[in-house]
C-alpha positions as a printed Julia matrix, in Angstrom:
263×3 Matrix{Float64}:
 126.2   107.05   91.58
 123.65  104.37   90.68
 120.37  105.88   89.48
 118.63  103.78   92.71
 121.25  105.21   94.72
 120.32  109.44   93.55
 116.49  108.74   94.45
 117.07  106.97   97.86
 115.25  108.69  100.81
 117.33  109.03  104.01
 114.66  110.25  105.82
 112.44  107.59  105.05
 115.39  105.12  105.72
 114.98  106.64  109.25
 111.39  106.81  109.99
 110.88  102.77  108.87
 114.7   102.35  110.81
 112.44  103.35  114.28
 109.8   101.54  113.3
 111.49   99.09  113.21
 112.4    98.85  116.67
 109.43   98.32  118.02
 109.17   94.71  118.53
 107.8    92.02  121.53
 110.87   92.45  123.74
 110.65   96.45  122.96
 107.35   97.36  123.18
 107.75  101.15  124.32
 111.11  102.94  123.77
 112.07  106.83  125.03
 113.35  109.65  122.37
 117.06  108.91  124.02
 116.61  105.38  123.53
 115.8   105.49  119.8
 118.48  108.53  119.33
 121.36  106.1   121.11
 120.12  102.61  118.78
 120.23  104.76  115.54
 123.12  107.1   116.36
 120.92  110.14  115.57
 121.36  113.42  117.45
 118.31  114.6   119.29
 116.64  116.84  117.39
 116.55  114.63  114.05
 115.19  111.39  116.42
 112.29  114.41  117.52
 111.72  115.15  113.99
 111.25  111.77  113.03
 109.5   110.53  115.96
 107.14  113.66  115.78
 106.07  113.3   112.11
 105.06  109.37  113.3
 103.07  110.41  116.11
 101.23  112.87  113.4
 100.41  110.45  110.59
  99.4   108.11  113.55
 101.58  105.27  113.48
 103.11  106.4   116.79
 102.15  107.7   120.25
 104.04  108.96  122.88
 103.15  109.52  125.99
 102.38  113.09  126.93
 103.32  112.89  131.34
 106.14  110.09  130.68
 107.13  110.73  127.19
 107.15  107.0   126.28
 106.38  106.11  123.21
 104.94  103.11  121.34
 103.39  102.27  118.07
  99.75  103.01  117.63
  96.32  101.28  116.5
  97.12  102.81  112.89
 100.75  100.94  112.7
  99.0    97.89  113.87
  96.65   98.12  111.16
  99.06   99.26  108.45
 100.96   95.72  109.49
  98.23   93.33  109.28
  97.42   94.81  105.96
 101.3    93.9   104.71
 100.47   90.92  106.14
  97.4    89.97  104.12
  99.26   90.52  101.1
 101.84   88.4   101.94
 102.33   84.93  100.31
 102.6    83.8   103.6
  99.09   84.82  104.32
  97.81   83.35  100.74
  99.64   80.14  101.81
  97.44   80.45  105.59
  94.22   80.97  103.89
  94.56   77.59  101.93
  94.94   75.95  104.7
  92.3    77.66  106.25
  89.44   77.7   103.25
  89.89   73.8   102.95
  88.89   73.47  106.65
  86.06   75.34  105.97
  85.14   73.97  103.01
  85.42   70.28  104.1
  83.84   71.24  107.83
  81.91   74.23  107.04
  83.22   75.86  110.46
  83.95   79.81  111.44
  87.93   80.09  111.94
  89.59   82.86  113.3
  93.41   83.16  113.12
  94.74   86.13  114.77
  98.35   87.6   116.1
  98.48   88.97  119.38
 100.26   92.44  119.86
 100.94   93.46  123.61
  96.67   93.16  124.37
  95.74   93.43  121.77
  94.58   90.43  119.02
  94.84   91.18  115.18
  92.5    89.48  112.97
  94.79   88.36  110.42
  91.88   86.28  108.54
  88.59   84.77  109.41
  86.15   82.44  107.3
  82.66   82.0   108.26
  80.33   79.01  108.39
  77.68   79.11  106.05
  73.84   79.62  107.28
  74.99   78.77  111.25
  75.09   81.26  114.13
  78.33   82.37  114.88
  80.02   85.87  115.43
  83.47   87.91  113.81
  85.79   89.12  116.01
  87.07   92.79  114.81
  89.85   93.33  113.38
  91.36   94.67  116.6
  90.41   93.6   120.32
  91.79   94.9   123.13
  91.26   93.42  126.36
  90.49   90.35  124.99
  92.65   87.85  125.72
  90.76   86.57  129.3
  87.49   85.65  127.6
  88.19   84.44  124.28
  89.73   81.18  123.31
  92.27   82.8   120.81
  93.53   85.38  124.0
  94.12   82.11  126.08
  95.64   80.07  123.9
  97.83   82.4   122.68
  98.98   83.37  126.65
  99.09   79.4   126.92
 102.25   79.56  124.41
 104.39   82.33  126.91
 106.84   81.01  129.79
 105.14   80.87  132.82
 106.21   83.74  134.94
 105.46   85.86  131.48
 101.74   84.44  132.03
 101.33   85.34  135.29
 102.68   88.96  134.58
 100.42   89.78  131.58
  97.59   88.0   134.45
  98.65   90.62  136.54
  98.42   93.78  134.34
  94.91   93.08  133.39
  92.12   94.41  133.88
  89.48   91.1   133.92
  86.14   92.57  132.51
  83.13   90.48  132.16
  81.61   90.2   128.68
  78.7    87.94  130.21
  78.21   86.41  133.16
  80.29   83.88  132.15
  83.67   85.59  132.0
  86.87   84.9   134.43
  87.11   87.57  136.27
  89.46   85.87  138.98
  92.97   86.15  138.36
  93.76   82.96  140.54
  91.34   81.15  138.43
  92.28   82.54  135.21
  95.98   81.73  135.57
  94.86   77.83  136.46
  92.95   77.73  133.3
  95.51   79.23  131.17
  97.99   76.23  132.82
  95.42   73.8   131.4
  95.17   74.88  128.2
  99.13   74.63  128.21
  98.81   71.27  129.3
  95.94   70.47  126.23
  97.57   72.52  123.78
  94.04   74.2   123.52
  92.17   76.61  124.68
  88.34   76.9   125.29
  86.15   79.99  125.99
  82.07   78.56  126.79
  80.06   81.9   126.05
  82.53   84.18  128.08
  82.92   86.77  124.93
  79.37   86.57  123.82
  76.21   84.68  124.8
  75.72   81.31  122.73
  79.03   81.0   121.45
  81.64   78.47  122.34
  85.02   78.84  120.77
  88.57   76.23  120.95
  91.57   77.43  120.18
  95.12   76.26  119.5
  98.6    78.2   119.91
 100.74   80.02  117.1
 104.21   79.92  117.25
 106.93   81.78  115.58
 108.79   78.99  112.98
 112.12   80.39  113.67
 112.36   80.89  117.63
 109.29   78.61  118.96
 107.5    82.07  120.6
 104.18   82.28  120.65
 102.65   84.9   118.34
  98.92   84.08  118.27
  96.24   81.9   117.88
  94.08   79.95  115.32
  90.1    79.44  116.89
  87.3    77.39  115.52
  84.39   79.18  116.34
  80.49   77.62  117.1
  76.73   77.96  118.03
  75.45   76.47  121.54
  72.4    75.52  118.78
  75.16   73.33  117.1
  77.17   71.67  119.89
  77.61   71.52  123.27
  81.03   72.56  125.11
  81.82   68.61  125.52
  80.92   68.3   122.25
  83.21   70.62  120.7
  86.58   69.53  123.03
  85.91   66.12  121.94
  85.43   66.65  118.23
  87.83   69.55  117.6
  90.7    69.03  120.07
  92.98   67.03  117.54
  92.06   69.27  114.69
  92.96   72.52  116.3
  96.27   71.83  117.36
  97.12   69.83  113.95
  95.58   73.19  112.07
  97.93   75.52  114.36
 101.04   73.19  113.78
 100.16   73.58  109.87
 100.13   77.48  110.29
 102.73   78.22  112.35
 104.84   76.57  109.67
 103.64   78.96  107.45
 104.35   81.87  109.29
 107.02   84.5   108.43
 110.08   83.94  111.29
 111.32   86.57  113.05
 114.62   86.66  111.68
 115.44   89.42  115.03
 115.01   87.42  117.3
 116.55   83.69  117.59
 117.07   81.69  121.13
C-alpha cells in the first residue's frame, strides 16, 4: 500500500462525495436520496449529513427533513473560487476596465436567490455602492439579478418570477410580477440588463449575462455600476451597452465549466 493510499480519509471522501451533489439541477436532496446516490446505509449518510449540518455547511429542514447547503458552504466556495487561476485570470480582465474607465464592476454567481460576489472593483473618488458578498432576494431590483435570470429558458424565468417574493428597496423597485417578467424578456432580447435606482437611491447599474463555457447555462452576471451625479439612465445604455456584453463574453470564457453537466 502506497504511503498516499495508508493516510487517505474515507470519511472525508464521503462528506466532500455529498457535497458534492448539491448542484443547480439538485438544489435540495433527502437523507434517502443521498444514501441511494452514494450506496451508503442509513445511519453512515445520518452521520455524515449530521456532522455538515454542525460545522454549518449544511441545513436540513427540521418539519420536511430536506436538506440543502448553507450560507457557510456558499461562502467556503466563493473563497475556492477567489483563489482560483480562473478568478486571477477574471480580475485582469476586470482591473483593466477599471483602470482604462475608472468604473465600479461587480461580477457575481447566482446560487438558487441568492448572488455571490465573486469580485468587485470600485471607481475612484465617485459615488457608487458594494454589493455584499451575499444577497438574497436580490435578483428583481438589481441589474446583476436580471441579467443573470435573462440567461435561463423561459418557462425557468417565469418559475423563479413566481417563487418570489418582490420587495421594494425604493420606490423604484418592480414589484409586479407581470411587469417584471416583461422586463426580464427585454433584457434577453438586449443581452443587458438595467436596474435605475431600484436597489438603492442614486444608483443606476447595467448588467450583462454569465454563462457556463462548457454547457451555455447561465451562472451569473458581470454589472457596471454608477452615480445619477455621473450619468443619466440614457446615458449609461447608450455608452455601456456594447461594453457589457463584450466584458461578459470575455468572462464567461474564463470561467471554470461544469464538467457535470453537458447538453
Amino acid at each position: 500500500m502506497s504511503k498516499g493510499k495508508y493516510y487517505f480519509s474515507k470519511s472525508l471522501e464521503k462528506g466532500l462525495k455529498i457535497l458534492s451533489l448539491f448542484n443547480r439541477d439538485s438544489p435540495v436532496m433527502t437523507q434517502s436520496q443521498i444514501a441511494k446516490t452514494l450506496d451508503l446505509n442509513m445511519t453512515s449518510t445520518y452521520r455524515y449529513i449530521n456532522t455538515l449540518v454542525e460545522l454549518g455547511y449544511l441545513e436540513k429542514d427540521t418539519k420536511t427533513k430536506e436538506i440543502r447547503p448553507a450560507i457557510l458552504c456558499l461562502l467556503f466556495c466563493a473563497n475556492l473560487m477567489r483563489a482560483t487561476d480562473h478568478l486571477r485570470l477574471i480580475k485582469e480582465v476586470v482591473d483593466r476596465i477599471h483602470r482604462e474607465k475608472n468604473i465600479s464592476i461587480d461580477v457575481a454567481f447566482a446560487v438558487d436567490d441568492t448572488l455571490v460576489r465573486i469580485y468587485y472593483r470600485g471607481a475612484d473618488e465617485t459615488l457608487t455602492y458594494s454589493l455584499p458578498d451575499f444577497s438574497k432576494n436580490s435578483l428583481h431590483n438589481t441589474a446583476l439579478g436580471k441579467a443573470y435570470l435573462s440567461a435561463l429558458p423561459d418557462d425557468l424565468i417565469a418559475e423563479k418570477i413566481a417563487s418570489m417574493a418582490l420587495l421594494p428597496k425604493t420606490p423604484n423597485t418592480i414589484v409586479d410580477k407581470a411587469i417584471l417578467f416583461k422586463e426580464i424578456k427585454k433584457a434577453k432580447a438586449n443581452q443587458f440588463a438595467m436596474s435605475e435606482e431600484e436597489y438603492l437611491p442614486g444608483l443606476i447599474t447595467i448588467s450583462a449575462p454569465l454563462f457556463d463555457p462548457l454547457t451555455g447555462k447561465g451562472v451569473g452576471a458581470v454589472c457596471f455600476d454608477f452615480s445619477v451625479l455621473q450619468h443619466s439612465a440614457d446615458d449609461v445604455r447608450v455608452k455601456y451597452a456594447g461594453m457589457i456584453r463584450e466584458t461578459a463574453r470575455k468572462l464567461s470564457e474564463l470561467l471554470p465549466p461544469d464538467k457535470n453537466r453537458r447538453q
